[in-house]
N, C-alpha and C positions, 0 to 999 in steps of 0.2 A: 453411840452404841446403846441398843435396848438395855431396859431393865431386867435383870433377872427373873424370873416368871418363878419361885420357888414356892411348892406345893405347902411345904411344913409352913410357910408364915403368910400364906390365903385364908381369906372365908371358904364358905363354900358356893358361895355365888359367882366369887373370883373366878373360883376354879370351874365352874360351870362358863360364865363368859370367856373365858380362857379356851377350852376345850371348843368352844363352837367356833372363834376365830381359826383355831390352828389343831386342832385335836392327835396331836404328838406331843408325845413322855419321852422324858432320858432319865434311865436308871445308874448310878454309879457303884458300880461293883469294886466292893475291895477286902479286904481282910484288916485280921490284927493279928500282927507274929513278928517274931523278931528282925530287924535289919541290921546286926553289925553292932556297932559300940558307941557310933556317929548319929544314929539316926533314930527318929522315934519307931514307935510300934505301928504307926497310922501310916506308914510310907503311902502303902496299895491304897485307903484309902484316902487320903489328900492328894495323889493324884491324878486317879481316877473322878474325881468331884471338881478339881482345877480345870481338867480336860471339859468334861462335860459344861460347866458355867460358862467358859469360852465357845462354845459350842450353841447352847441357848440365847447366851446375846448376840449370834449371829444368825439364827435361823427362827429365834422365837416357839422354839420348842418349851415344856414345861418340866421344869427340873427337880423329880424325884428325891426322899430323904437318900444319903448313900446308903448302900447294904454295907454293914462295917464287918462283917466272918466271911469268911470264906475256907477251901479245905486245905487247912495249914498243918496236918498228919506229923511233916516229918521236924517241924518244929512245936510238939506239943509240948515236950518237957523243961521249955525254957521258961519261966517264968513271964507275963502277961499274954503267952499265945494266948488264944480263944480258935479253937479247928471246931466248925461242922463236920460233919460225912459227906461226902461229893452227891449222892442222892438228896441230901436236905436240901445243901444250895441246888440243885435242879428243883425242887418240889418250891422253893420260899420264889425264886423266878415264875415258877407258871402261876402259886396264888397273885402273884402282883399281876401278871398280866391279865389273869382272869376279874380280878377288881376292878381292873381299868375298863375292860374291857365293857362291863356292864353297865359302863356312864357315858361312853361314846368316844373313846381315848381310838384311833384306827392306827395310830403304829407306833409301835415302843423298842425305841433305840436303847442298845446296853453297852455304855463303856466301863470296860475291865481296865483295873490296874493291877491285878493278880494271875498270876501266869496259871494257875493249878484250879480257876475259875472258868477257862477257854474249855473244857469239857462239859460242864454244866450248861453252860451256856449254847454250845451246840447241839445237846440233847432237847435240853428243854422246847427252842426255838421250833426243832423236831416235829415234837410231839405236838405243841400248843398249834402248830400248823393244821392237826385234826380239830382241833380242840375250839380254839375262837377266830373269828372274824376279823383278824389283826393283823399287820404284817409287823415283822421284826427282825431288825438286823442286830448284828453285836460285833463290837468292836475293840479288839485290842493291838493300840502304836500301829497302825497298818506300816509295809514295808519296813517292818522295825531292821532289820539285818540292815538293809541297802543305806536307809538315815544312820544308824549308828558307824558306817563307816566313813560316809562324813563328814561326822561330829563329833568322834571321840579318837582319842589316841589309844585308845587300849583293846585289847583284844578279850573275847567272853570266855568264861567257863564253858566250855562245851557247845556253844551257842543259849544260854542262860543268861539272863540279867537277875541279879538279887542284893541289894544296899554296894552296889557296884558302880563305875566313872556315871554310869546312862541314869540310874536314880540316884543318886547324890548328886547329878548335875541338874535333875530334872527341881529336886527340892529345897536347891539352892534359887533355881529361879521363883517357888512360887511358896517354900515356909523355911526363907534362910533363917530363920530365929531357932528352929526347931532341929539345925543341920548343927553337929561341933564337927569341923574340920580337923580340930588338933586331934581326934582320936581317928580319923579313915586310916584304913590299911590297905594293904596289897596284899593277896591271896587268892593263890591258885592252889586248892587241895588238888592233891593225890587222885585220881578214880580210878575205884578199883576193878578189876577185871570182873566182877557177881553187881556191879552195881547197873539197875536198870535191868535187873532180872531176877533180883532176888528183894529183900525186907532192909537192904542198906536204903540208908537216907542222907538228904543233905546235911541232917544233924547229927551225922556220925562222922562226918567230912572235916567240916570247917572249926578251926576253933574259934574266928573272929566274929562269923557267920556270913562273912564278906567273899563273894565268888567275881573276883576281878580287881582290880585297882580305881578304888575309892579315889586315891590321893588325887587325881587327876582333874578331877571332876570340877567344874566354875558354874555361876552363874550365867555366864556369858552361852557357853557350852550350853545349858539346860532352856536359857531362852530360846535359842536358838530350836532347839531340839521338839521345845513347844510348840510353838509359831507351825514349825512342819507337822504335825502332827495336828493341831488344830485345823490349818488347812484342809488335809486329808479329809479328815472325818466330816467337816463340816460339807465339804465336795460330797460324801457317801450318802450325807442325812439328807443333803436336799435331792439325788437324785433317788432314794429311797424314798420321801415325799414327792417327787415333782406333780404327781395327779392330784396332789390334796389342796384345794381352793385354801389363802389365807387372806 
């Protein structure tokens, strides 16, 4: 398996021989907000950065610092959020593209692990299509519905994943030290009939902060769950590069 090709612990000559070998970045998009009572604040981003490191030592892409905010609005008041504004993280994605861009980076993959980052993401790609000489896909759990049924015995919030069987199984395969099982719950809130049309949030729902049944959730289950997912994407990145000489 390659070496991880990670930007933050290059020279800068690395990163230049780098770039003329393979001249594709993966960016790991995630947040910091609450997951539950189980789980750290880093959910979105440790697995978003898991994804993508599996990812690079199969395609030899060069692996970006993670973006650690994202737009966590409806969990601000809980003690360690950090929420952007959904136009920030669209604006902090095009200056990284456009950095890249100016040193000969030609295509910049974005894996999300934040559900409320998939707009940003598809705006930005958008626009930056006027913008630079680049191409760029993004990427979050492709066919996530069809894999989570199955891989998990539980059923979603609404069609939602949030510190639920799908990430508590994900981060039991790749930061069990960071998962307590003895505290996961099951929790399916209420939704109310103004919700998703009006200023109700998920943080006015849940008291655990858990949308689904945590308890369910194994290692076994989240490798699994990886593995598929990593395949996926890595199938997307190379047919998204196939023109690019390595």
């Amino acid at each position: 398996m390659a070496k991880v090709k990670e930007i933050i612990n290059m020279t800068r000559d690395e990163v230049a021989a780098a770039i003329e070998e393979f001249p594709v970045a993966i960016l790991p998009l995630g947040a910091t907000e609450q997951h539950g009572h189980h789980l750290p604040l880093g959910v979105d981003i440790f697995l978003a950065e898991g994804l993508s490191k599996k990812i690079c030592e199969k395609t030899g892409a060069i692996l970006l610092p993670s973006l650690p905010f994202g737009y966590s609005w409806v969990w601000r008041d809980i003690p360690g959020t950090v929420s952007l504004q959904q136009h920030h993280v669209e604006a902090v994605i095009k200056d990284i593209a456009h950095s890249l861009n100016r040193y000969g980076v030609k295509t910049l993959i974005l894996v999300n692990g934040h559900d409320s980052n998939n707009s940003s993401m598809k705006y930005a790609t958008r626009e930056l299509q006027d913008e630079v000489e680049m191409d760029m896909i993004y990427l979050f759990y492709p066919d996530i519905q069809h894999v989570m049924k199955q891989n998990c015995d539980s059923e979603t919030w609404h069609g939602m994943i949030h510190a639920c069987e799908f990430e508590t199984s994900l981060m039991l395969a790749l930061k069990p030290e960071l998962v307590d099982m003895s505290k996961a719950v099951k929790e399916y809130p209420d939704q109310p009939p103004l919700y998703g049309k009006s200023t109700i949030s998920l943080g006015d729902l849940s008291k655990s902060g858990v949308f689904g049944d945590a308890t369910l959730a194994s290692k076994e289950k989240g490798e699994r769950l990886l593995q598929t997912f990593i395949d996926k994407m890595v199938e997307l990145v190379k047919l998204a590069t196939r023109d690019i000489k390595k």
